[in-house]
C-alpha positions as CSV (number, residue, x, y, z in Angstrom):
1,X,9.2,15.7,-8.6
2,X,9.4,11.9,-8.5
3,X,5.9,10.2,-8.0
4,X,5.2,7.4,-5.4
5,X,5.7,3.8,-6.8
6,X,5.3,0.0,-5.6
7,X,7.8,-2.1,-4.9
8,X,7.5,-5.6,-6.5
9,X,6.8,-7.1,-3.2
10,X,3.9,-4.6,-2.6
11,X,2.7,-4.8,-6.0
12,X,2.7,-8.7,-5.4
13,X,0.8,-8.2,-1.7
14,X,-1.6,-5.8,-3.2
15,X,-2.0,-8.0,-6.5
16,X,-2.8,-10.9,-3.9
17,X,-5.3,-8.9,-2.3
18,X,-7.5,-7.5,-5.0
19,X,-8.1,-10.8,-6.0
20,X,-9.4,-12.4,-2.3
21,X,-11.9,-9.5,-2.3
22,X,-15.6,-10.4,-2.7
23,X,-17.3,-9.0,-5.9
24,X,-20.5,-8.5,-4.2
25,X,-23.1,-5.5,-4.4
26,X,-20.9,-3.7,-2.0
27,X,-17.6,-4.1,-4.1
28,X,-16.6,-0.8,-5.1
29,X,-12.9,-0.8,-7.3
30,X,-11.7,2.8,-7.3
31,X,-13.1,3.1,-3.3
32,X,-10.8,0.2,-2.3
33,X,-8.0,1.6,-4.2
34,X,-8.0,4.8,-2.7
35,X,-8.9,3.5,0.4
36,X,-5.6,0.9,0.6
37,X,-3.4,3.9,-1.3
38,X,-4.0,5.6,1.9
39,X,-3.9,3.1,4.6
40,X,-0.6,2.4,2.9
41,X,1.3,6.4,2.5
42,X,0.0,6.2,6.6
43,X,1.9,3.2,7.1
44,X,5.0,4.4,5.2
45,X,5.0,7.5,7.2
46,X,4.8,6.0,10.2
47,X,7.6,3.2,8.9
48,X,9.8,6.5,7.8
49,X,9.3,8.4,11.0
50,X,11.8,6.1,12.7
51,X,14.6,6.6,10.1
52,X,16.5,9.6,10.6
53,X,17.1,10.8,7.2
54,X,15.0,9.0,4.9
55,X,16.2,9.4,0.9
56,X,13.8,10.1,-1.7
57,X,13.7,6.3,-3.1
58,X,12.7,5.9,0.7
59,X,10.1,8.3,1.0
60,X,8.6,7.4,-2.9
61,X,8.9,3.3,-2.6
62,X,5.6,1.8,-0.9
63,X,6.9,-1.7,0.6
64,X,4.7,-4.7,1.0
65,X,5.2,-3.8,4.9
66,X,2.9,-1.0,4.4
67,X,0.3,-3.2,3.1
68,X,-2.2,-3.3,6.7
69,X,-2.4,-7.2,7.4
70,X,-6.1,-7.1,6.9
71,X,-5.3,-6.1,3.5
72,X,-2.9,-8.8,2.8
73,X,-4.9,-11.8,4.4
74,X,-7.6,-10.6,2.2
Protein backbone atom coordinates (compact mmCIF):
# COMPACT_ATOMS: atom_id res chain seq x y z
CA UNK A 1 0.00 0.00 0.00
CA UNK A 2 1.58 3.27 -1.17
CA UNK A 3 1.44 6.13 1.55
CA UNK A 4 0.35 9.79 0.81
CA UNK A 5 3.23 12.11 -0.23
CA UNK A 6 3.77 15.96 -1.17
CA UNK A 7 4.44 17.20 -4.21
CA UNK A 8 7.41 19.66 -4.43
CA UNK A 9 5.04 22.44 -5.01
CA UNK A 10 2.97 21.58 -1.87
CA UNK A 11 5.94 20.91 0.14
CA UNK A 12 7.18 24.42 -1.03
CA UNK A 13 3.37 26.10 -0.14
CA UNK A 14 3.40 24.25 3.10
CA UNK A 15 7.20 25.07 3.75
CA UNK A 16 6.10 28.82 3.11
CA UNK A 17 3.44 28.52 5.48
CA UNK A 18 4.89 27.08 8.58
CA UNK A 19 7.26 29.75 8.58
CA UNK A 20 4.51 32.95 8.37
CA UNK A 21 2.89 31.38 11.50
CA UNK A 22 3.08 33.25 14.79
CA UNK A 23 5.15 31.43 17.59
CA UNK A 24 2.97 32.74 20.28
CA UNK A 25 1.52 31.00 23.44
CA UNK A 26 -1.14 29.63 21.23
CA UNK A 27 1.27 28.00 18.63
CA UNK A 28 0.83 24.48 18.78
CA UNK A 29 3.30 22.30 15.96
CA UNK A 30 1.81 18.85 15.78
CA UNK A 31 -2.01 20.54 16.13
CA UNK A 32 -1.30 22.66 12.91
CA UNK A 33 0.14 19.79 11.23
CA UNK A 34 -2.67 17.59 11.66
CA UNK A 35 -4.93 20.17 11.35
CA UNK A 36 -3.52 21.37 7.49
CA UNK A 37 -2.85 17.28 6.73
CA UNK A 38 -6.56 17.24 6.86
CA UNK A 39 -7.87 20.40 5.47
CA UNK A 40 -5.52 19.20 2.64
CA UNK A 41 -6.78 14.97 2.04
CA UNK A 42 -10.43 17.16 2.06
CA UNK A 43 -9.35 19.27 -0.62
CA UNK A 44 -7.73 16.38 -2.67
CA UNK A 45 -10.92 14.56 -2.34
CA UNK A 46 -12.97 17.05 -3.41
CA UNK A 47 -10.19 17.97 -6.42
CA UNK A 48 -10.40 13.94 -7.27
CA UNK A 49 -14.13 13.71 -7.14
CA UNK A 50 -14.29 15.44 -10.53
CA UNK A 51 -11.80 13.13 -12.28
CA UNK A 52 -13.37 9.98 -13.46
CA UNK A 53 -10.84 7.54 -12.79
CA UNK A 54 -8.25 8.88 -10.66
CA UNK A 55 -4.72 6.58 -10.59
CA UNK A 56 -2.99 5.87 -7.52
CA UNK A 57 -0.16 8.60 -8.07
CA UNK A 58 -3.43 10.73 -8.19
CA UNK A 59 -5.07 9.72 -5.31
CA UNK A 60 -1.45 9.47 -3.06
CA UNK A 61 0.10 13.04 -4.42
CA UNK A 62 -1.11 16.09 -2.28
CA UNK A 63 -0.70 19.26 -4.75
CA UNK A 64 -0.05 22.76 -3.55
CA UNK A 65 -3.79 23.26 -4.88
CA UNK A 66 -4.94 21.46 -1.88
CA UNK A 67 -3.16 23.82 0.36
CA UNK A 68 -6.60 26.13 1.70
CA UNK A 69 -5.54 29.76 0.62
CA UNK A 70 -5.56 30.80 4.26
CA UNK A 71 -2.94 28.38 4.62
CA UNK A 72 -0.83 29.57 1.98
CA UNK A 73 -1.16 33.43 2.58
CA UNK A 74 -0.07 32.50 6.01
Amino acid sequence: MKTTECAPSALEALRAHLEAVPRDRSFGNARLARLMVENMMTRQAGRLARVAAPGIEEMTTLLAVDVPEEQMAG
